[in-house]
C-alpha positions as CSV (number, residue, x, y, z in Angstrom):
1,X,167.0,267.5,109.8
2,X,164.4,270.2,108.4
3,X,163.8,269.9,104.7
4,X,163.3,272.1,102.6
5,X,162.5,272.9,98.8
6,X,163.4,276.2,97.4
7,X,161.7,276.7,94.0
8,X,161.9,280.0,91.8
9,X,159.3,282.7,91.5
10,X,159.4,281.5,88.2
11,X,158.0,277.9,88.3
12,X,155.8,279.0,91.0
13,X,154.1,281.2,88.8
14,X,153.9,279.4,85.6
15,X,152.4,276.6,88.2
16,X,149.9,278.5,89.6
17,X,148.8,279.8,86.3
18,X,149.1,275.9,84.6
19,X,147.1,275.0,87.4
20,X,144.2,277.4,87.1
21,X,144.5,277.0,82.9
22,X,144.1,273.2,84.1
23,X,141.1,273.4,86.3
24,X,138.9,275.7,83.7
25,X,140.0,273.4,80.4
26,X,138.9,270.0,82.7
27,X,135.8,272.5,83.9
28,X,134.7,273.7,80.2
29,X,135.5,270.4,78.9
30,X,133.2,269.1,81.4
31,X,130.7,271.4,80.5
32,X,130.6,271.0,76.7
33,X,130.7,267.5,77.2
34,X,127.7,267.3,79.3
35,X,125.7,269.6,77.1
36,X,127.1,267.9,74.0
37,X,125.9,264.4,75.1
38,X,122.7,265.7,76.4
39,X,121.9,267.4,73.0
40,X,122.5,264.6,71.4
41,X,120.3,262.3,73.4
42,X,117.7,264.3,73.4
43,X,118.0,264.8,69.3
44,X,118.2,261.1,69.4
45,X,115.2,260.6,70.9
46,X,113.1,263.0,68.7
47,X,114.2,261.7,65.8
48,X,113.0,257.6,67.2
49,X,109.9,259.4,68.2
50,X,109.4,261.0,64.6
51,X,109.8,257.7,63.1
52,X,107.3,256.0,65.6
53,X,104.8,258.5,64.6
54,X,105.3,258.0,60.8
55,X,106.1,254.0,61.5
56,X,102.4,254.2,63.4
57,X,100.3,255.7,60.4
58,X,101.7,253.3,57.9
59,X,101.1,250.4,60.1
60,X,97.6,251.9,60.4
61,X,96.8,252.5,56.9
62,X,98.5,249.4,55.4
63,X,98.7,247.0,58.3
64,X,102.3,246.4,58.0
65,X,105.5,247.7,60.1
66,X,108.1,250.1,58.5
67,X,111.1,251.8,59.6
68,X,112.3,248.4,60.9
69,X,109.5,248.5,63.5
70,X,108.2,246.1,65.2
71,X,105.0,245.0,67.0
72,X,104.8,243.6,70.2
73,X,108.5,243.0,70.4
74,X,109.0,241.0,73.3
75,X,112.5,242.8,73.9
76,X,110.5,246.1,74.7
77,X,111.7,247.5,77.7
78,X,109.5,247.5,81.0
79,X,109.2,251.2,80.7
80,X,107.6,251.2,77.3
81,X,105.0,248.7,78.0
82,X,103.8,250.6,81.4
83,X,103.6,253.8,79.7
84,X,101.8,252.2,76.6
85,X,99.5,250.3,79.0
86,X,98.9,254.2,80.0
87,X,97.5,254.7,76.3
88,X,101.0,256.9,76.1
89,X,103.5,257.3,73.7
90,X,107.1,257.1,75.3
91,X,110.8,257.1,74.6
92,X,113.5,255.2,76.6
93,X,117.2,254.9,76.8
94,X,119.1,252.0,77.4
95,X,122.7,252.2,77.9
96,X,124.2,248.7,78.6
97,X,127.9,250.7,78.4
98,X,128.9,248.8,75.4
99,X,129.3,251.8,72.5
100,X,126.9,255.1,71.7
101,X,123.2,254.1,73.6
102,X,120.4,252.4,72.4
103,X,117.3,254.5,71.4
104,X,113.8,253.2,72.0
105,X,110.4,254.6,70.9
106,X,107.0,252.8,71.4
107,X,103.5,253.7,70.6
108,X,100.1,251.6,71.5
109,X,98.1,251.1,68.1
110,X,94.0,251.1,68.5
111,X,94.2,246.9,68.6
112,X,96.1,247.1,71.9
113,X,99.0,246.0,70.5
114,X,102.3,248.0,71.0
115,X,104.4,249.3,67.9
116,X,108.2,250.0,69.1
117,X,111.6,250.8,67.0
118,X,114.5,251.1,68.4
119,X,118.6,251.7,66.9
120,X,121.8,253.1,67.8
121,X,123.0,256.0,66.8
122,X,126.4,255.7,66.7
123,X,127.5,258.7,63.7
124,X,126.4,260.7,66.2
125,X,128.5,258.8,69.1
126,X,131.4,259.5,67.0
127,X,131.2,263.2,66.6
128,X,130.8,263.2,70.4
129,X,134.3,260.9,70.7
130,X,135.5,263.5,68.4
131,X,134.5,266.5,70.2
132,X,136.2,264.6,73.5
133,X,139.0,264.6,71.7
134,X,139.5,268.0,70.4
135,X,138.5,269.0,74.0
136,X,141.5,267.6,75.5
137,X,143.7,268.6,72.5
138,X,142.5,271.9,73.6
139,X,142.5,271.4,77.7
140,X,146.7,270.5,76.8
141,X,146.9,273.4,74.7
142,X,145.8,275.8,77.7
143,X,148.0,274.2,80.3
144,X,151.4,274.2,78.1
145,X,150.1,277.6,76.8
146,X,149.5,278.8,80.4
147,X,153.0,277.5,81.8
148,X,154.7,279.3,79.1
149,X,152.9,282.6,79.7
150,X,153.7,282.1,83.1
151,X,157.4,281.0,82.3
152,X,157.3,284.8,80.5
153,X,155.8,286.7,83.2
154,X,157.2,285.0,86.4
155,X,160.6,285.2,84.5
156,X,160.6,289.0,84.0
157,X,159.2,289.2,87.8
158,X,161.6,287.3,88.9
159,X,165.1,289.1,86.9
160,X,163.8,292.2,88.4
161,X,163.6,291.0,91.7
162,X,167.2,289.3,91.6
163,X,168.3,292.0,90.1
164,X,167.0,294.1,93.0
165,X,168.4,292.2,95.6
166,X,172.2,291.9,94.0
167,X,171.9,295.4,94.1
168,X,170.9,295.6,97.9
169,X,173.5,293.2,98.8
170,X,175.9,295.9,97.3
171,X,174.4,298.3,99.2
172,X,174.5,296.2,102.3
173,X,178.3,295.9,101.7
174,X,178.7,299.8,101.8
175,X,179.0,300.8,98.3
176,X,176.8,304.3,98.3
177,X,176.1,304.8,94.8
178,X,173.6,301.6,94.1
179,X,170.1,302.2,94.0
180,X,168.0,299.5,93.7
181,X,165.4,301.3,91.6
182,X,167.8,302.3,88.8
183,X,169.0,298.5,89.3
184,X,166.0,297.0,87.7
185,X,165.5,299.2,85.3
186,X,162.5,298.4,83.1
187,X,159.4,301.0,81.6
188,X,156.9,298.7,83.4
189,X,155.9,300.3,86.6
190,X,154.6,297.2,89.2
191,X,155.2,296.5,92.7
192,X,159.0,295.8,92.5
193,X,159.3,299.5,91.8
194,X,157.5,300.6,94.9
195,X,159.8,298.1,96.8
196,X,162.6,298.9,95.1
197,X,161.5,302.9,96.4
198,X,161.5,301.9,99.5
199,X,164.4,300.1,99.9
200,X,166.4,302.9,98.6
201,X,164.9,305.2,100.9
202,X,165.2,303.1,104.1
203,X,169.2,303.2,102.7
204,X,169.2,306.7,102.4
205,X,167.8,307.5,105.8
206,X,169.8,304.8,107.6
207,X,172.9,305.9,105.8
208,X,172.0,309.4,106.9
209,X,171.6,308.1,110.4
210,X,174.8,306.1,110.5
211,X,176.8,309.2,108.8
212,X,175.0,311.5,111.5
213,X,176.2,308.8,114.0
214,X,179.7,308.4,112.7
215,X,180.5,312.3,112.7
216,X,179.4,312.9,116.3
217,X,181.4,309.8,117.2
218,X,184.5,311.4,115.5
219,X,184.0,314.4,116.9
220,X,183.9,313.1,120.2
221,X,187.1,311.2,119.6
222,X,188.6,314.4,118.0
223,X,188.2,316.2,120.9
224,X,189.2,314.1,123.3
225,X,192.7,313.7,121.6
226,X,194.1,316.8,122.4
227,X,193.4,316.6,126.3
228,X,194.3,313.1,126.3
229,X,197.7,313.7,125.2
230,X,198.0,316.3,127.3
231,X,197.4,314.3,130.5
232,X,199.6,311.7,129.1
233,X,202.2,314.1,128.5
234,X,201.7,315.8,132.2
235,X,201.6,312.0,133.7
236,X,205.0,311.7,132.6
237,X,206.6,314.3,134.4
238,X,205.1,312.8,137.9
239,X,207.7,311.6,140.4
240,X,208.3,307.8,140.0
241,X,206.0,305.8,142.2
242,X,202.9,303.1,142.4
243,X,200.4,306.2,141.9
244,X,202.3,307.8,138.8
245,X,202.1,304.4,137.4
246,X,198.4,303.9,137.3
247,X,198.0,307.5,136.4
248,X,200.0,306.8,133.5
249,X,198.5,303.3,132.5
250,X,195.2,304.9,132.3
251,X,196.0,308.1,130.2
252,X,197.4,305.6,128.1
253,X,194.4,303.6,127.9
254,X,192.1,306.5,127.4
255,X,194.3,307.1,124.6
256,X,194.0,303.7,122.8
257,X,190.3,304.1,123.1
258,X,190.3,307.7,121.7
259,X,192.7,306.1,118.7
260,X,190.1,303.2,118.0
261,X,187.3,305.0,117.8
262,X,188.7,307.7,115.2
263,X,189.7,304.4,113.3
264,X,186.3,302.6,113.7
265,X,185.0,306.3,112.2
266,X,187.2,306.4,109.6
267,X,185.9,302.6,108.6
268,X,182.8,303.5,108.8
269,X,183.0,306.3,106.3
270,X,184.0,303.6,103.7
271,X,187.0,306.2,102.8
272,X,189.5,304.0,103.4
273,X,191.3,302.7,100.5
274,X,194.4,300.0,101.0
275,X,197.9,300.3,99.9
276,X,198.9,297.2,98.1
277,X,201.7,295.1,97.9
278,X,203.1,291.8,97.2
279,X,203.7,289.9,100.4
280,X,204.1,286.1,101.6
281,X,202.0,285.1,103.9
282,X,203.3,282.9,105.6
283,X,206.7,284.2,106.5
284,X,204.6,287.6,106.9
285,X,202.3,286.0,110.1
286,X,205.4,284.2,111.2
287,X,207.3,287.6,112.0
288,X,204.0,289.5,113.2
289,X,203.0,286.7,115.5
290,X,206.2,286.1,117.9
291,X,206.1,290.1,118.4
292,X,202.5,290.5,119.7
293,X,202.0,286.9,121.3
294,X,205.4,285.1,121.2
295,X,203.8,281.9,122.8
296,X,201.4,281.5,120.2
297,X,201.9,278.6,118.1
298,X,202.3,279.0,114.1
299,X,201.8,276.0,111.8
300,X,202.3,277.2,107.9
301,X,200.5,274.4,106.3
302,X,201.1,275.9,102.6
303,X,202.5,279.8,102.1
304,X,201.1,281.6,99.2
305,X,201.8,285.4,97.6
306,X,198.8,287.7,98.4
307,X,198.5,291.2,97.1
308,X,197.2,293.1,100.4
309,X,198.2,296.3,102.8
310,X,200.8,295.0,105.5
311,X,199.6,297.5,107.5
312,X,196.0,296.4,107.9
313,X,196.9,293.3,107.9
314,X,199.4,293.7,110.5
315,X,196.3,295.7,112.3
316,X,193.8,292.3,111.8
317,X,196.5,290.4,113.4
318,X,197.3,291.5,116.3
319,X,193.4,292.4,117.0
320,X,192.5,288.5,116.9
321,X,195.9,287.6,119.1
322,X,194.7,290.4,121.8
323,X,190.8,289.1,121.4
324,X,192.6,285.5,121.9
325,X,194.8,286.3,124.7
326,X,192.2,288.5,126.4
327,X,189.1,286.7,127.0
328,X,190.2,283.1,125.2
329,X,192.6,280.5,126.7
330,X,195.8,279.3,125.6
331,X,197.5,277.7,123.8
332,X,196.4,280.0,121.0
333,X,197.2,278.5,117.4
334,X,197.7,280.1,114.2
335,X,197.3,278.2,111.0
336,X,198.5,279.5,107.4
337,X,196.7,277.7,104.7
338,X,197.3,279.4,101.1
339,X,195.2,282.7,101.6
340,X,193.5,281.5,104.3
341,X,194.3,282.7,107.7
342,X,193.1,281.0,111.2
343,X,193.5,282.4,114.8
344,X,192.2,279.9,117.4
345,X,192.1,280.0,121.4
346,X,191.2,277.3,123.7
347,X,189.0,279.0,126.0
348,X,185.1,279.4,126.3
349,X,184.6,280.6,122.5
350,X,182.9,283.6,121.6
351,X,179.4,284.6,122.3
352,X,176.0,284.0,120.4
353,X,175.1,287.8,120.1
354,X,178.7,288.0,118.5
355,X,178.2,284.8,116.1
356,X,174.9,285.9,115.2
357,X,175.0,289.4,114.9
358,X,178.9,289.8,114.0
359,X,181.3,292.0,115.9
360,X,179.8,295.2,117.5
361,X,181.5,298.2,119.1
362,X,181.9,298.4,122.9
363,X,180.2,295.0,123.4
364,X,182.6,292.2,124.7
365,X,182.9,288.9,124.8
366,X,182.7,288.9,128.8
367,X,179.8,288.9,131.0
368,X,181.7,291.0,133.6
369,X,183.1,293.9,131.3
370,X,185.1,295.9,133.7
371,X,188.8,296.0,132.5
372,X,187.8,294.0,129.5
373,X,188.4,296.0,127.1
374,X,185.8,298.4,124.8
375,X,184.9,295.2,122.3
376,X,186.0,297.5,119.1
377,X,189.2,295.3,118.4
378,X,187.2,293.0,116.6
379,X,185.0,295.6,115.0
380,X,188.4,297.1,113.7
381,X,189.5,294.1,112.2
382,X,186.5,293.6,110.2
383,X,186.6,296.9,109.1
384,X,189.9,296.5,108.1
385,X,189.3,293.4,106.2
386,X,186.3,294.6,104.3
387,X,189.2,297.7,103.0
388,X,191.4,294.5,101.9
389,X,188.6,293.0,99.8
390,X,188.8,290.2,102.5
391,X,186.1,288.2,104.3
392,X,186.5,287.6,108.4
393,X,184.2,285.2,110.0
394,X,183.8,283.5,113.7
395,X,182.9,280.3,114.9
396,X,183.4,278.3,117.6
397,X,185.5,274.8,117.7
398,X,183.5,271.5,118.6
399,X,183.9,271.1,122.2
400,X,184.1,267.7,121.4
401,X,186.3,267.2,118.6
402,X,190.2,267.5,118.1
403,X,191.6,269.7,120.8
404,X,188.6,270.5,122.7
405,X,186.4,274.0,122.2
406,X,187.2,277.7,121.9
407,X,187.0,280.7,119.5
408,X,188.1,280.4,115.8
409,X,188.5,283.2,113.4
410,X,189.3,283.2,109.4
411,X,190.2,285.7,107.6
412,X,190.1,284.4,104.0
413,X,192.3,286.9,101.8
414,X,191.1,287.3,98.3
415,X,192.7,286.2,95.1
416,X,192.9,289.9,93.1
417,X,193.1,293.5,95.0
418,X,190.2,295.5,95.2
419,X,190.2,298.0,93.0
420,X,191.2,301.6,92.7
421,X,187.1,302.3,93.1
422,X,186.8,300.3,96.2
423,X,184.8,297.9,94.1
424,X,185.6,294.6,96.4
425,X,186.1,291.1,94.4
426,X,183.1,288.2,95.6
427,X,185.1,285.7,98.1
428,X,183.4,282.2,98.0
429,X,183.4,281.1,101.6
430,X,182.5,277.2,102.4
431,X,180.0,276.0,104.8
């Protein structure tokens, strides 16, 4: 199993900019603390190699050491006495990492003897402990200063971009009048705008395109009606026989097809609008069921009053029992659960274009499509659904599991209508 870890725009922001902030507080801090210590060393050092000089006069004028000086100390440092031997005078530090350093000055006197003073400087190792301190005071400072700003930016980034995609998804569901630029709103002109632009005008030219389509399909269709009824009007008054009979089962065909693609245009227009009424369900699938597919089996686990167009409904139906019967196996089960509605066959289940794509017109669920059908019954009744507010889905059963494989579809009806806008209410489907 894949893991993965979805994280907002948000945090990913305010990290990105917390982690910058970080790296130049630890990077200046660095710096100022380097330069600090340095300054001070190097301060420390004049100052033991000013009181050398003045410790090396008095010793020279009165004989004796000052400044806590001392001559010839044997805990001179090898350094000192090398550069002294070199008639030089010298400074050394000696840092034994136990507190602030330890300062050493040395200067050879005209007897050949070597006059040294050495101390720690440790007012001065406390400012520096100090300035460490306000440094990372600071560093803190920029990091929770930086994830907040980055709380604030990547927080108004990310409500316009949610914002843009709720109103896409309602554009994806068919409602014409979103656009996603008047959908984030905001005075602040960025890149979501230009996105947002160009989502609305890939809409507007695809829903141009798909209006285009859906006209010249209807007009076909529209066309085709009159001529079709005529032939299936002249069919009848043929003399009774094997010929007549064919003639007549494909006029009638011809005119099935002709009335489901006026229907799939008219769903496509998002025109539609349902008639409602108060219904049980159960009792409702019951009656429809054992007139289109009387062997089907019905279980009503639990019955439940839905507010929904018997008439589409009654359309939804019978489309699953004639997809079931037609390219699925029997038996074919239908199971009533509250709102929830399921159609299963036993046969080979339905295809991956189909469960990956969803339903498509005149594509079916057969390899070998001759006398197969037009695939639009399943396009119909997810038209027809998304008019009843519903949600229809498709999946196939575990081969394995209870009652071997085959082709399951669920319409899940919704709890309120949908509105007199055709606003649709949100349906919470389960994995």
């Amino acid at each position: 199993m894949k893991f993965s870890l979805r994280t907002g725009l948000r945090w990913k922001v305010s990290l990105a900019i917390a982690g910058v902030g970080a790296l130049v507080a630890v990077a200046l801090s660095l710096v100022v603390h380097n330069a600090a210590r340095v300054s001070m060393l190097n301060s420390s050092r004049d100052t033991m190699d000013e009181r050398v000089q003045i410790a090396q006069r008095f010793y020279e004028s009165t004989g004796k050491p000052m400044l806590r000086a001392k001559v010839d100390d044997p805990a001179l440092p090898k350094q000192l006495r090398e550069a002294a031997a070199l008639g030089l005078r010298a400074t050394y530090l000696q840092d034994n990492g136990n507190g602030p350093p330890e300062v050493w000055a040395s200067v050879p006197l005209r007897n050949g003897k070597i006059l040294s003073i050495h101390g720690r400087f440790k007012d001065r190792y406390d400012i520096l402990t100090d300035l460490d301190r306000a440094l990372i005071i600071g560093s803190v400072s920029v990091v929770l200063g930086g994830t907040a700003l980055g709380i604030l930016v990547g927080g108004q980034l990310s409500r316009r971009l949610r914002k843009a995609a709720t109103a896409a998804r309602k554009l994806a569901d068919g409602d014409p009048d979103v656009r996603v630029r008047d959908a984030i709103g905001g005075r602040v002109r960025d890149e979501t705008d230009d996105l947002a632009r160009a989502v609305d005008g890939m809409a507007e030219a695809l829903r141009d395109r798909l209006e285009a389509e859906r006209r010249v399909t209807a007009d076909i269709a529209h066309e085709l009606r009159t001529p079709v009824t005529g032939l299936l009007t002249a069919a009848e008054l043929l003399p009774p026989g094997r010929p007549t009979e064919l003639v007549r089962d494909r006029a009638q065909a011809m005119r099935t097809l002709v009335e489901d693609v006026l229907e799939v245009a008219r769903l496509d227009s998002f025109a539609e609008r349902a008639e409602m009424q108060d219904i049980e369900l159960g009792e409702f699938v019951e009656r429809r069921v054992r007139a289109f597919l009387p062997e089907a089996r019905v279980r009503v686990l639990r019955s439940a009053y839905v507010s929904t167009d018997p008439r589409r409904l009654e359309r939804i139906i019978g489309n699953l029992l004639a997809n079931a019967a037609k390219h699925g196996k029997p038996p074919v089960d239908v199971t009533v659960e509250g709102r929830v509605l399921r159609v299963r066959d036993h046969g080979p289940g339905f295809p991956e274009e189909l469960l990956r794509e969803g339903p498509s017109r005149f594509r079916t669920g057969s390899e070998d499509r001759a006398g197969q059908g037009h695939g639009l019954g399943l396009t119909i009744a997810a038209g027809q659904a998304r008019v009843l507010g519903a949600r229809l889905t498709f999946r196939n059963a575990d081969p394995d599991g209870e009652g071997g494989g085959g082709a399951v579809a669920v319409l899940w009806l919704p709890e309120s209508s949908p509105t007199n806008t055709g606003s649709f209410p949100i349906i919470q489907v389960p994995d």
